[in-house]
C-alpha positions as CSV (number, residue, x, y, z in Angstrom):
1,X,124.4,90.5,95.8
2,X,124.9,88.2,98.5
3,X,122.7,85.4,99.6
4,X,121.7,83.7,102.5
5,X,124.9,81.3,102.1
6,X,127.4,84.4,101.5
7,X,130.2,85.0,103.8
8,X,129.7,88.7,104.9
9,X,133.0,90.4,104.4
10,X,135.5,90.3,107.2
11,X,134.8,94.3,108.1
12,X,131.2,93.2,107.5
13,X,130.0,95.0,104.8
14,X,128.0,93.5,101.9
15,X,129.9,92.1,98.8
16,X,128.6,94.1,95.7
17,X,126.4,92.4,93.2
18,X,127.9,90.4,90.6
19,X,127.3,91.7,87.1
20,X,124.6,88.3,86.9
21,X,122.8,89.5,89.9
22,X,122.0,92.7,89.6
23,X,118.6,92.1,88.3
24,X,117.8,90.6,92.0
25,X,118.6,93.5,93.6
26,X,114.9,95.1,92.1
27,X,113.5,91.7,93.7
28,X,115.2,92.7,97.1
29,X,113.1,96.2,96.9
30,X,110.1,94.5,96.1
31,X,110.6,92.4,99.4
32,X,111.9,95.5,101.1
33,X,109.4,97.8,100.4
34,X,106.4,95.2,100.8
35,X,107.6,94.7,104.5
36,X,107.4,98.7,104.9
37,X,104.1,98.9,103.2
38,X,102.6,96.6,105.9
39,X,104.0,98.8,108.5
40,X,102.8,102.3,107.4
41,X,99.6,100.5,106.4
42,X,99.4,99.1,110.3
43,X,99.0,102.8,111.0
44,X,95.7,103.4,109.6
45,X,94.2,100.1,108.7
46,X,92.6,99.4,112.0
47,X,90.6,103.1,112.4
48,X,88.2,102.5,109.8
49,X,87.1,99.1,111.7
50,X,86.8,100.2,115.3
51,X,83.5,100.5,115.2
52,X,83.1,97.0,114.3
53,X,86.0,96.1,116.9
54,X,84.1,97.7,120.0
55,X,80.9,96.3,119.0
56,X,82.2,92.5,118.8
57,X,85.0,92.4,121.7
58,X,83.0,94.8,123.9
59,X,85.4,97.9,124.6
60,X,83.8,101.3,126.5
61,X,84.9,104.0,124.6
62,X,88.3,105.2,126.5
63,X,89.6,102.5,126.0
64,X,89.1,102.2,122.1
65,X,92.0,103.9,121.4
66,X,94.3,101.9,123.3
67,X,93.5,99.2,119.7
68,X,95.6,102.2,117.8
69,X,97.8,103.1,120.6
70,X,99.2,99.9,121.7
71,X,101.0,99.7,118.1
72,X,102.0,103.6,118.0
73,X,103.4,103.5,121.4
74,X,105.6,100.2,120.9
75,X,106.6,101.1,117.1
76,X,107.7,104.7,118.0
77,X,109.2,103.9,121.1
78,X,111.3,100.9,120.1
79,X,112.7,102.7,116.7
80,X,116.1,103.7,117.9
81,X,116.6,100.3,119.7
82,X,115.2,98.6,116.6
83,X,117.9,100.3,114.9
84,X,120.8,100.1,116.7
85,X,119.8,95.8,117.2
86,X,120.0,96.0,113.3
87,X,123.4,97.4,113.3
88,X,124.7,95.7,115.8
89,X,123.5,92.0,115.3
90,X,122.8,91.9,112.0
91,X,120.2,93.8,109.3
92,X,118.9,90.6,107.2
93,X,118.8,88.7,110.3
94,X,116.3,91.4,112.7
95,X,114.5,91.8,109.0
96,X,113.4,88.0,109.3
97,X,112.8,87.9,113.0
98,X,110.9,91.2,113.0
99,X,108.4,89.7,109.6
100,X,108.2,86.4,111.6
101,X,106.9,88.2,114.9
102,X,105.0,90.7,113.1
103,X,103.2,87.7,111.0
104,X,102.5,86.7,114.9
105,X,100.9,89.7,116.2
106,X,98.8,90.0,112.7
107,X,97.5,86.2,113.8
108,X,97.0,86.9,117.2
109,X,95.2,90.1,116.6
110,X,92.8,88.8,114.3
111,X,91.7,85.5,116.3
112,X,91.3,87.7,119.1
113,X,88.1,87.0,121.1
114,X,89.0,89.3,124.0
115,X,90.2,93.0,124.7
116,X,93.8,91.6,126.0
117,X,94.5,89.1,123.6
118,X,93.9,92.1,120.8
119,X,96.4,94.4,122.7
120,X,98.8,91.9,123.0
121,X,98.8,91.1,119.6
122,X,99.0,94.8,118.6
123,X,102.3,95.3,120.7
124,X,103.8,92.3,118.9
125,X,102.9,93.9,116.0
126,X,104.7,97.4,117.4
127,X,107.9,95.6,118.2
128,X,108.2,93.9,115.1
129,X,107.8,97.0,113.3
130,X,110.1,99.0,115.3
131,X,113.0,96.4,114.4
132,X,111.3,95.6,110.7
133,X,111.3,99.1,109.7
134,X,114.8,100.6,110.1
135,X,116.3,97.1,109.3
136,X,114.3,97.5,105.7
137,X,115.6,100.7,105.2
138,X,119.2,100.3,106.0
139,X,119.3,96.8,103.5
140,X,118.1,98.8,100.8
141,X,120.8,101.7,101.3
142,X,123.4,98.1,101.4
143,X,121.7,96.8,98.2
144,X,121.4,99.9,96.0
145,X,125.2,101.6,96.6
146,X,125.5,103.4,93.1
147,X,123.4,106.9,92.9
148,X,120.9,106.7,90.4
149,X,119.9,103.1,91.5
150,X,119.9,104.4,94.5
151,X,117.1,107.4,93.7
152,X,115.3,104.9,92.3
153,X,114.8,102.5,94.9
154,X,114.2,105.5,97.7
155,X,111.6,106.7,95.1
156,X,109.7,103.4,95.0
157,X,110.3,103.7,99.2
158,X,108.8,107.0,99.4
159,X,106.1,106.3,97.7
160,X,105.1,103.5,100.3
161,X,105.9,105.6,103.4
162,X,103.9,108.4,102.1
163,X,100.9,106.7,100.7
164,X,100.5,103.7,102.5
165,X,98.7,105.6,105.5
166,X,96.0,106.5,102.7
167,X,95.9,103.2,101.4
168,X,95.6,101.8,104.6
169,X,92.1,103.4,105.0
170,X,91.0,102.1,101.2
171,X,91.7,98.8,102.4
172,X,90.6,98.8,105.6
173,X,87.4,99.9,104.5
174,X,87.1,97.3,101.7
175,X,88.0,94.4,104.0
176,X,85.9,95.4,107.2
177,X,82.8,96.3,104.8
178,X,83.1,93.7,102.9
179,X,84.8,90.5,105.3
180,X,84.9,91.5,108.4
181,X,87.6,93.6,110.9
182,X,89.6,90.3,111.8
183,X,90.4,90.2,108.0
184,X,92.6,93.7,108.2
185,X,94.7,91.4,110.3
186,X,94.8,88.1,108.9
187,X,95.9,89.6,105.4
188,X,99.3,90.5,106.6
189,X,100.6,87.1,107.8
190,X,100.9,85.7,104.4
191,X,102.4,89.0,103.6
192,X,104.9,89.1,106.5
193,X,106.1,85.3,106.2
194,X,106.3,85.6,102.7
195,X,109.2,88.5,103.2
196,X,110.6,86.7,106.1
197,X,111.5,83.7,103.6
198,X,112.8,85.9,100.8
199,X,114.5,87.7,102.4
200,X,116.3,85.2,104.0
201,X,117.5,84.3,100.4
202,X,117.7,87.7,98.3
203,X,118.8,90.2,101.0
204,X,122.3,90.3,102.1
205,X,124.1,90.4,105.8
206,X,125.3,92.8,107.5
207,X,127.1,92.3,111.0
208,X,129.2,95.1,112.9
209,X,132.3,93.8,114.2
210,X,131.3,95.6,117.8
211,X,128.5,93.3,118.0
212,X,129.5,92.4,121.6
213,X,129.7,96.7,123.0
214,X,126.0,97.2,123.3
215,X,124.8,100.8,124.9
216,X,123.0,98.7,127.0
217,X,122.2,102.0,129.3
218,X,121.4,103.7,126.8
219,X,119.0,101.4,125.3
220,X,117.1,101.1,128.4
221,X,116.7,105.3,128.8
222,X,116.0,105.8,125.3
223,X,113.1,103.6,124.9
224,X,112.2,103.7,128.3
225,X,112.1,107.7,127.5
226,X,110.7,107.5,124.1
227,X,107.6,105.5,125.2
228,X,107.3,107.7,127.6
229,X,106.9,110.2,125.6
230,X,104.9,108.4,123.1
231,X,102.6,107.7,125.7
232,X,102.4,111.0,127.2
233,X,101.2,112.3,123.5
234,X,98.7,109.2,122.5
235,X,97.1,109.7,126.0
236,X,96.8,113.5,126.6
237,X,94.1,113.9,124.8
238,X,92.0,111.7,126.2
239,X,93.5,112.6,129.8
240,X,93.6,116.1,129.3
241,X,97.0,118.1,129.0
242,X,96.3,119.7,132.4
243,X,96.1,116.4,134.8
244,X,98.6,115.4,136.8
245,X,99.0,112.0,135.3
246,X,99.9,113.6,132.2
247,X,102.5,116.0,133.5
248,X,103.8,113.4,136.0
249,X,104.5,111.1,133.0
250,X,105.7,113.9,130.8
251,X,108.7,115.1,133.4
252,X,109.7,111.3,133.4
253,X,110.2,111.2,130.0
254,X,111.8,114.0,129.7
255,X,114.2,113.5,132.6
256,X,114.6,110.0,130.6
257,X,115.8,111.4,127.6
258,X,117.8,113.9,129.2
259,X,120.1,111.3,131.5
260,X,119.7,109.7,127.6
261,X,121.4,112.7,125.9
262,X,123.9,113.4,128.4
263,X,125.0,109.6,128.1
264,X,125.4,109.5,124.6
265,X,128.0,111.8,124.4
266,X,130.4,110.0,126.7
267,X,129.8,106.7,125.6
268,X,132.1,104.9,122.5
269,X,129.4,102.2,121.5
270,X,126.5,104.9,121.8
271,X,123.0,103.8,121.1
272,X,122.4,107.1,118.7
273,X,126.1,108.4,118.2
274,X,125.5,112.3,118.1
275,X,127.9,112.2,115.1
276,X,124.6,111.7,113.2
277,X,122.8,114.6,114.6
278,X,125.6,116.8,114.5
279,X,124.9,116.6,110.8
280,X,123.2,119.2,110.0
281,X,121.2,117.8,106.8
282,X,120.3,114.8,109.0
283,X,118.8,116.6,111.5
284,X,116.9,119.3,109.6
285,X,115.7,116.0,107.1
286,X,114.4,114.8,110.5
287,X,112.4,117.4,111.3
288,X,110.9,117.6,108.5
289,X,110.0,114.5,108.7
290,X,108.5,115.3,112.0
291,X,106.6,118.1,110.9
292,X,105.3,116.3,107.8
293,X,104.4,113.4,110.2
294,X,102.4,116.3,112.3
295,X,100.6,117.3,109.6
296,X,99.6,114.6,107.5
297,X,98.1,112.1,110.4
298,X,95.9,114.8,111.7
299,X,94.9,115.8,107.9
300,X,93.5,112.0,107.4
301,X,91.8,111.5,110.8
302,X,89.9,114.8,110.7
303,X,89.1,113.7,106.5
304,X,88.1,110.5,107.6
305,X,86.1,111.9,110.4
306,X,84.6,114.8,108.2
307,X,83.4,112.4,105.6
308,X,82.1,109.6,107.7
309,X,80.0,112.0,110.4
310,X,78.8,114.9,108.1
311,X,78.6,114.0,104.8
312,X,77.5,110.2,105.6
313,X,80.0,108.1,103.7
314,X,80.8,104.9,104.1
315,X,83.8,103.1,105.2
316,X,84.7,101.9,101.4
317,X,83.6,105.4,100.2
318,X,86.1,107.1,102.9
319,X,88.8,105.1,101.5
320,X,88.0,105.5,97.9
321,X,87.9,109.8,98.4
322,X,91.2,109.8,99.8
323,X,92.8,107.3,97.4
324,X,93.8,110.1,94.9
325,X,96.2,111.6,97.1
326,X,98.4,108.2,97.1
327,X,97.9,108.4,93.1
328,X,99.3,112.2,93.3
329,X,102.2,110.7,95.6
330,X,103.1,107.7,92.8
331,X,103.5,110.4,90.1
332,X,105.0,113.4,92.3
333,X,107.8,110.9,93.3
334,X,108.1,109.3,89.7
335,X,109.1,112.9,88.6
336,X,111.3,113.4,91.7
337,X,113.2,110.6,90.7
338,X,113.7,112.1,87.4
339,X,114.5,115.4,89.1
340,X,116.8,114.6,92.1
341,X,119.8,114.4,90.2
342,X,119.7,117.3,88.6
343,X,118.0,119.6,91.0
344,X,119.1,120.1,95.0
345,X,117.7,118.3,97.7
346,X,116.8,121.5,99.0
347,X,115.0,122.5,96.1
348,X,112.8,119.5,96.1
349,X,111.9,119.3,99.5
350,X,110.8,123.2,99.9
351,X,108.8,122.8,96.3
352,X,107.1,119.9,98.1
353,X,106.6,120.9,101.6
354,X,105.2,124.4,99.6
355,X,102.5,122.0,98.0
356,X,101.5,120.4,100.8
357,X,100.8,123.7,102.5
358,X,98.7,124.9,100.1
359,X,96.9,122.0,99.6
360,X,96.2,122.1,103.5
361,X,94.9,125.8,102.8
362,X,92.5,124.6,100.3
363,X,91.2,122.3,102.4
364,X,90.0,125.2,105.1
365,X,86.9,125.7,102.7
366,X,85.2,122.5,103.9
367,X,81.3,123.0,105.3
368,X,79.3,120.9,106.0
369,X,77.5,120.9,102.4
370,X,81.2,120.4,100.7
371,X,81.0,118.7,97.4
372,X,84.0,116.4,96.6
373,X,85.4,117.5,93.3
374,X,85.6,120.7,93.7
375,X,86.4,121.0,97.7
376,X,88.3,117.9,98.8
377,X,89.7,116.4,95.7
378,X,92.3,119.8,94.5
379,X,93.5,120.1,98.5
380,X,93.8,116.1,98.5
381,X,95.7,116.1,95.1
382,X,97.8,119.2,95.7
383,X,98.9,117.6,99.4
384,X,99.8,114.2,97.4
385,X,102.1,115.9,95.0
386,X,103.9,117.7,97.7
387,X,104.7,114.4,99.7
388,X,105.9,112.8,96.5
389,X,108.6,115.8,95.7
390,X,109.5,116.0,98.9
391,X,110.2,112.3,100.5
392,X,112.8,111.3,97.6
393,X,115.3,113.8,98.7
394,X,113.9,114.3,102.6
395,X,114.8,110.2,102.8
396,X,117.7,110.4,100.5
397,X,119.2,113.3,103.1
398,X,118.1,111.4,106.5
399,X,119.7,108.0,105.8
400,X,121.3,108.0,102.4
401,X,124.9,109.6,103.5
402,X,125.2,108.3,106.8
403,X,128.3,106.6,107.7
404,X,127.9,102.9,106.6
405,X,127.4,101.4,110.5
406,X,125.0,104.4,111.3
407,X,122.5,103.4,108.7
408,X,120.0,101.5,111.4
409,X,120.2,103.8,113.9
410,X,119.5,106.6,111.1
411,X,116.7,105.2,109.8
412,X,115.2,104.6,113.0
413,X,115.5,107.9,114.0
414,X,113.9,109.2,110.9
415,X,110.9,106.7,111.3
416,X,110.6,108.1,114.7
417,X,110.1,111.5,114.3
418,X,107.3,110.8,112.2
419,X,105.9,108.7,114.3
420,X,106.3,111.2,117.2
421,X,105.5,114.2,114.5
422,X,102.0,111.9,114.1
423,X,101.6,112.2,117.9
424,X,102.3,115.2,118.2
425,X,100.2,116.6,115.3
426,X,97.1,115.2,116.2
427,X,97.3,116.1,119.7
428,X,97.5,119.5,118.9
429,X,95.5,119.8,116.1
430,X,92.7,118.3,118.0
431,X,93.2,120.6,120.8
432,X,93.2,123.8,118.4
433,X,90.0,122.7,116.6
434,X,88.1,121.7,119.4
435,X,89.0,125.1,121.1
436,X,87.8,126.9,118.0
437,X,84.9,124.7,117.9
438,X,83.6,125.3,121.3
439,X,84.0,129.1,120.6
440,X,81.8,129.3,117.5
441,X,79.2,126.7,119.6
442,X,79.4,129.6,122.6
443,X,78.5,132.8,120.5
444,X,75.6,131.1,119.0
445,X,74.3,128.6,121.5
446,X,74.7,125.2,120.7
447,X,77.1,123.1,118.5
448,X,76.1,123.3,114.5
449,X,77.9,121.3,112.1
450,X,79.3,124.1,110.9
451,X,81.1,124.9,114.2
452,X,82.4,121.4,114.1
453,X,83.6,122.1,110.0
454,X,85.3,125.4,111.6
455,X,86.9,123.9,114.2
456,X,88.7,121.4,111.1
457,X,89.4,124.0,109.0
458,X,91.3,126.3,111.6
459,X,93.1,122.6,112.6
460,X,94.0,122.8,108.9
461,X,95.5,125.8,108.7
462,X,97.7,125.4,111.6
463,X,98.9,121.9,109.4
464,X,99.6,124.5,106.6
465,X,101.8,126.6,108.8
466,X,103.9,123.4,110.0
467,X,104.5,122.6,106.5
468,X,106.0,126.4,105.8
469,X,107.8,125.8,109.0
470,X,109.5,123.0,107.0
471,X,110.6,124.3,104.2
472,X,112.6,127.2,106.7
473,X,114.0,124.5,108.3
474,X,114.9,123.2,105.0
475,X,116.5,126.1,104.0
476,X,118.3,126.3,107.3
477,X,120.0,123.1,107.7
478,X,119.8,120.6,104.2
479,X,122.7,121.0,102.2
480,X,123.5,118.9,98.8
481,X,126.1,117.6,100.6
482,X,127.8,114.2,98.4
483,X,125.1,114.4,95.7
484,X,126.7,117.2,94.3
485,X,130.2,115.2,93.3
486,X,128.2,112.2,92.1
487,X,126.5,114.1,89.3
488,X,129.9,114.6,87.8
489,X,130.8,110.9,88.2
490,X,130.4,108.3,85.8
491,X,127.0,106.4,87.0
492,X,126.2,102.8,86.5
493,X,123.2,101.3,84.7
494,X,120.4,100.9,88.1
């Protein structure tokens, strides 16, 4: 593998290991995949805490959310930019800025003593990520090149993307509990330097000879129109869908991304070439990805809601309930890895996205006198094992057979439609459960616990069908594609 004092190649692609060095490239995943573990972790770390956040810098209650929003709205709106920068200028190179910045916002964030200075640090934190993330993602497609090494090092990645949103909520927990909120902070600038500095050393360069023919146009309509959107979808359901804020913001972003669209297809140095999304196990990969994204945010809000308001945990026993479903992920993906060479993408992604939904399903049977073990723990477990079978092929098929100077711009886009699927979910699962909700509190009077429970388990159920959704799309539109010829070839020791 290249180092920090390699010469990239003069069409810029990474040298190959060295037959000495290929122990290092397991060393490069473990920097790789601790940088995206602090990202998916950002996601959920800071909900089980806002209580202790609004009591100590004062917020009202609107403007709570903006402490979760102001890192969605900047993280999913700067992916494709974040991307593209990592193609463009270099992958190892936005990997270090984007630790170094996000160890910034983590500092500022936690010494903040007012609402603005924890905003601001939050949208550091949101940029970084934006540029972190697809930069990670890329290196380790760079870094792993033969097959089976490959599986193994998208394995490990799955496993962080899928259950680092749980794990985010055990830790949260454990550190606001038990420190205080500033701590869920302060414990990822060690983190975030500490990659910044390996990975100046263990992860190799890439740079695009077309460095200097930036989509500069584009750049500006697609995040302008991607936060717009982003916003639009964080925001609505405190707004309400029907105000004329909310529309009025929505038809920008949507004129944004059409202007967006329209450009990209004339343009040589694109922002998002459409020769990605024209194919077809790209784009079905990505909406999956989407749809997962849907469901799974919404399922740990309303958990973590469910638990904390009717059955009266507390914030370390919230985290510890859900932890079983990141255990389910670790073993799921374990024997995915195992599997994906020898059974289609396909295959793995609609056995997984099957799980999940039935594992939603179970979950509809939650009341308000729901025991754990034998109501939340089999729907938790069986929704774990579906992520894990699932996001080893779903990642492999988004990024993994993109063309070589695509691979940020890829990954970006595959971050994003989570992160918009996230959005989206909870918006309308919210919408659907409060709806159903209000109905059971108008037939008999007032609003019962179990109304509220009802209201959850219909907002389940909807989660199940987007999870049968993707496994049509899977069938659709994700083909074996290249994995098919490398079974027959001779593979090297990962």
């Amino acid at each position: 593998m290249s180092t920090a004092h390699d010469p990239p190649a003069v069409d810029g692609r990474a040298a190959p290991p060295a037959p000495g060095k290929r122990d290092a490239r397991w060393l490069a995943l473990a920097v790789l995949a601790g940088s995206h573990l602090l990202i998916v972790l950002d996601a959920t770390i800071v909900n089980v805490a806002l209580n202790s956040v609004r009591d100590d810098l004062g917020f009202a209650h609107a403007d709570l959310q903006w402490v979760v929003t102001a890192y969605t709205l900047t993280f999913g709106g700067f992916l494709l930019l974040g991307g593209r920068l990592a193609d463009r200028l270099g992958r190892r190179r936005m990997f270090v800025w984007g630790a170094v910045v996000f160890a910034l916002g983590s500092f500022l964030a936690g010494l903040a003593e007012s609402q603005h200075l924890l905003i601001l640090g939050r949208i550091l934190q949101g940029l970084a990520g934006a540029v972190l993330s697809p930069a990670a993602l890329s290196l380790l497609l760079a870094v792993f090149t033969e097959q089976r090494a490959r599986d193994r090092a998208l394995g490990v990645w799955a496993v962080v993307s899928a259950g680092g949103n749980a794990l985010g909520l055990v830790l949260g927990g454990v550190l606001t509990q038990m420190l205080s909120w500033e701590w869920i902070f302060w414990i990822s600038v060690p983190v975030a330097l500490c990659a910044a500095l390996c990975g100046r050393f263990v992860l190799p360069e890439r740079v695009d000879a077309q460095v200097r023919q930036f989509d500069i146009a584009g750049a500006i309509l697609g995040t302008v129109g991607l936060g717009a959107l982003m916003y639009t979808l964080v925001s609505a359901p405190e707004t309400g869908w029907t105000s004329p804020g909310t529309w009025l913001v929505l038809l920008v972003a949507t004129g944004l991304l059409a202007v967006f669209a329209h450009l990209q297809r004339t343009r040589s140095n694109a922002l998002l070439p459409l020769r990605v999304l024209r194919d077809r196990s790209v784009l079905g990969a990505d909406l999956v990805g989407l749809l997962f994204g849907a469901a799974v945010y919404a399922l740990f809000y309303f958990l973590s809601v469910f638990m904390g308001e009717v059955l009266g945990y507390t914030p370390v026993e919230i985290g510890l309930a859900i932890l079983p479903i990141t255990a389910a992920i670790t073993v799921a993906a374990w024997c995915a890895d195992k599997l994906v060479r020898r059974v289609p993408p396909q295959v793995m992604i609609m056995t997984g996205t099957s799980l999940a939904a039935v594992g939603l399903v179970s979950l509809t049977r939650i009341a308000p006198g729901s025991g754990y073990a034998d109501t939340l723990l089999p729907g938790l477990v069986c929704v774990g094992l579906g992520m894990g079978t699932a996001f080893v092929a779903l990642t492999s098929a988004a990024v993994g057979e993109v063309a070589e100077e695509d691979s940020g711009v890829a990954s970006g886009l595959f971050n994003a439609g989570q992160q918009i699927g996230g959005a989206i979910g909870l918006a309308v699962l919210t919408a659907v459960s409060t709806a159903r909700t209000q109905r059971l509190a108008d037939e008999s009077g007032t609003v019962t616990p179990g109304d509220v429970t009802g209201g959850w388990s219909l907002g389940f159920l909807v989660a199940a069908g987007m999870m049968l959704l993707g496994t049509a799309v899977t069938a659709l539109t994700i083909r074996e594609g290249k994995r098919a010829a490398s079974k027959t070839a001779p593979e090297a020791t990962g």
